[in-house]
ChimeraX commands (.cxc) that place a marker at each C-alpha (Angstrom):
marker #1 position -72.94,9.36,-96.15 radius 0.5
marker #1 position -71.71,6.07,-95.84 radius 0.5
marker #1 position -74.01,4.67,-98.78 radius 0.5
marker #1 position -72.49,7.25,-101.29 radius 0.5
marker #1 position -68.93,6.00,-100.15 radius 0.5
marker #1 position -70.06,2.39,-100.49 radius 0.5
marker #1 position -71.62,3.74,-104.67 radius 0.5
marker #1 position -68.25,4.72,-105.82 radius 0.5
marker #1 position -65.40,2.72,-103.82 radius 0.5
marker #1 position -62.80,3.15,-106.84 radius 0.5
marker #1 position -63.53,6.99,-106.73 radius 0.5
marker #1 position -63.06,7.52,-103.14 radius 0.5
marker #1 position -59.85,5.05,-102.91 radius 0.5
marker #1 position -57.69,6.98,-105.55 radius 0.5
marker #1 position -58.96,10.44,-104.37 radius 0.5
marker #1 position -57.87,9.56,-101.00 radius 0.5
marker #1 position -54.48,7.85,-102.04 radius 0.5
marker #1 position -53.49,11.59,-103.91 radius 0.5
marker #1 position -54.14,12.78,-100.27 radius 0.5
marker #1 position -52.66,10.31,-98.08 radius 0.5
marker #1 position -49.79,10.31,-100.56 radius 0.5
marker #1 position -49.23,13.80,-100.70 radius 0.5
marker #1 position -49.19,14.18,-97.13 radius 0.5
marker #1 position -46.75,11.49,-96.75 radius 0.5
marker #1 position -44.21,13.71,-99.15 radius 0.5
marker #1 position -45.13,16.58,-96.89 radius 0.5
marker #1 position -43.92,15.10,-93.80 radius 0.5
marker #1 position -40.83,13.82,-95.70 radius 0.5
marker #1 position -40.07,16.81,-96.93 radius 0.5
marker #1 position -39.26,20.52,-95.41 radius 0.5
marker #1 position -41.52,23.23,-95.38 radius 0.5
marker #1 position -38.92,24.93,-97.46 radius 0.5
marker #1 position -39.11,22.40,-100.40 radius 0.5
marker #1 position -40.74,22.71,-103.36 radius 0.5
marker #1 position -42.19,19.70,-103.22 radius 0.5
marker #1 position -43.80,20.33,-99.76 radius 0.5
marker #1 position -46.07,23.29,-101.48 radius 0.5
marker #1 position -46.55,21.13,-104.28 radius 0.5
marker #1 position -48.06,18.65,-102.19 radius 0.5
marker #1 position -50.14,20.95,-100.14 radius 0.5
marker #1 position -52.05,21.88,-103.67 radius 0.5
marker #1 position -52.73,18.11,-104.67 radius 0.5
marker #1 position -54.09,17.99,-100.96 radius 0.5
marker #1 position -56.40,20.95,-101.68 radius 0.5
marker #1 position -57.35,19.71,-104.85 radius 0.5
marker #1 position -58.18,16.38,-103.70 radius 0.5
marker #1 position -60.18,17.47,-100.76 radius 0.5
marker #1 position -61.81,19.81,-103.15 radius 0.5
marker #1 position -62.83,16.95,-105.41 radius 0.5
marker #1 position -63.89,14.47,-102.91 radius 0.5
marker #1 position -66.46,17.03,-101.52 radius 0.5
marker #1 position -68.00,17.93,-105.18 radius 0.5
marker #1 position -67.91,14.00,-106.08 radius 0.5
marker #1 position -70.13,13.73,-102.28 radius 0.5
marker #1 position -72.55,16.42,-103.30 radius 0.5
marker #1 position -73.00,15.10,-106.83 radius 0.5
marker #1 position -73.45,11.76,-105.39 radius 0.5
marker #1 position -76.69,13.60,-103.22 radius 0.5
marker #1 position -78.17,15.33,-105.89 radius 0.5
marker #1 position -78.23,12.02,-107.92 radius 0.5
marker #1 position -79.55,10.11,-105.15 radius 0.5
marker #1 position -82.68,13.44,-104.13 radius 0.5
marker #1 position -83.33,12.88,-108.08 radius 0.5
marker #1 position -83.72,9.31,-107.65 radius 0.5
marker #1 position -86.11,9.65,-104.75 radius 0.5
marker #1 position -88.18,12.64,-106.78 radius 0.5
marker #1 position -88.33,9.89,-109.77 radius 0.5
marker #1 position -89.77,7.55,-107.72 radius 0.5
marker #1 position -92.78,9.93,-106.21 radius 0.5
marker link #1:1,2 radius 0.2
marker link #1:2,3 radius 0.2
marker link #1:3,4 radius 0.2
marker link #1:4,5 radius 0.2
marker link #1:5,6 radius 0.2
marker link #1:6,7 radius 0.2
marker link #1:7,8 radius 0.2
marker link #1:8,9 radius 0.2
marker link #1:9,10 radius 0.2
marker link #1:10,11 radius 0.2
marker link #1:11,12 radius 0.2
marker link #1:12,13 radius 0.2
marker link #1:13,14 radius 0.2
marker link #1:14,15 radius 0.2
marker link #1:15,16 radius 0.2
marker link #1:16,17 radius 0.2
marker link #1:17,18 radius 0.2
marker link #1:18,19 radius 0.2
marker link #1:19,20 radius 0.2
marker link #1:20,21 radius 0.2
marker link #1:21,22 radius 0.2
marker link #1:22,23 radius 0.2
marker link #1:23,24 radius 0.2
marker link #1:24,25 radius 0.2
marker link #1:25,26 radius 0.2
marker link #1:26,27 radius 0.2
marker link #1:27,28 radius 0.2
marker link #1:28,29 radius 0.2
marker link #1:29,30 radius 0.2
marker link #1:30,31 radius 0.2
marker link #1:31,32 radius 0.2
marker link #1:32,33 radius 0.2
marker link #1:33,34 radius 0.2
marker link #1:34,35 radius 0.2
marker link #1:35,36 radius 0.2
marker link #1:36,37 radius 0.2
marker link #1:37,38 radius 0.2
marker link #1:38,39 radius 0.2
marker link #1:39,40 radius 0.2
marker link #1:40,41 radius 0.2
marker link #1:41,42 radius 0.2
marker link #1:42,43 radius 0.2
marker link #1:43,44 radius 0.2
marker link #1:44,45 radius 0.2
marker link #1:45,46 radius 0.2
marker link #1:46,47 radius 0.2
marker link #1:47,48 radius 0.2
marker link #1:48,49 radius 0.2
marker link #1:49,50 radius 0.2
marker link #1:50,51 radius 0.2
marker link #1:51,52 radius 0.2
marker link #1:52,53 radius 0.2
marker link #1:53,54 radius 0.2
marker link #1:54,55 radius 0.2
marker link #1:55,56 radius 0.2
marker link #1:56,57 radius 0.2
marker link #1:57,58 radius 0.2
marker link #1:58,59 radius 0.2
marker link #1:59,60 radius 0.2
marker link #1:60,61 radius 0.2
marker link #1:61,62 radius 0.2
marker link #1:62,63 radius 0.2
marker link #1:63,64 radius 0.2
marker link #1:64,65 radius 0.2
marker link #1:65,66 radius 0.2
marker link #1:66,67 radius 0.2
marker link #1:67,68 radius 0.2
marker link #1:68,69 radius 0.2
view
């Protein structure tokens, strides 16, 4: 997995800075604050995306390796 990381650095950097940033207003915030359940969606969403962007990353690469048989 660490090859696909390596493909698409930029990707995977601002994907994970939503995430890390989001979390960072969670624990600044209350549970009771809007912008704490805010941030728990763009934590969901981000996850959500890095995961498809990994899988699309492995279907490219199996393709690859089928082109080249």
């Amino acid at each position: 997995m660490s090859v696909l990381i390596r493909q698409d650095r930029a990707d995977f950097g601002i994907l994970l800075g939503i995430v890390v940033l989001a979390v960072a207003v969670m624990a600044l915030t209350g549970w009771a604050h809007v912008a704490f359940w805010l941030a728990l969606v763009l934590v969901g969403a981000g996850a959500t995306l890095i995961v498809r962007r990994i899988m699309r990353l492995a279907r490219s690469e199996s393709q690859q390796d089928d082109d080249l048989l």
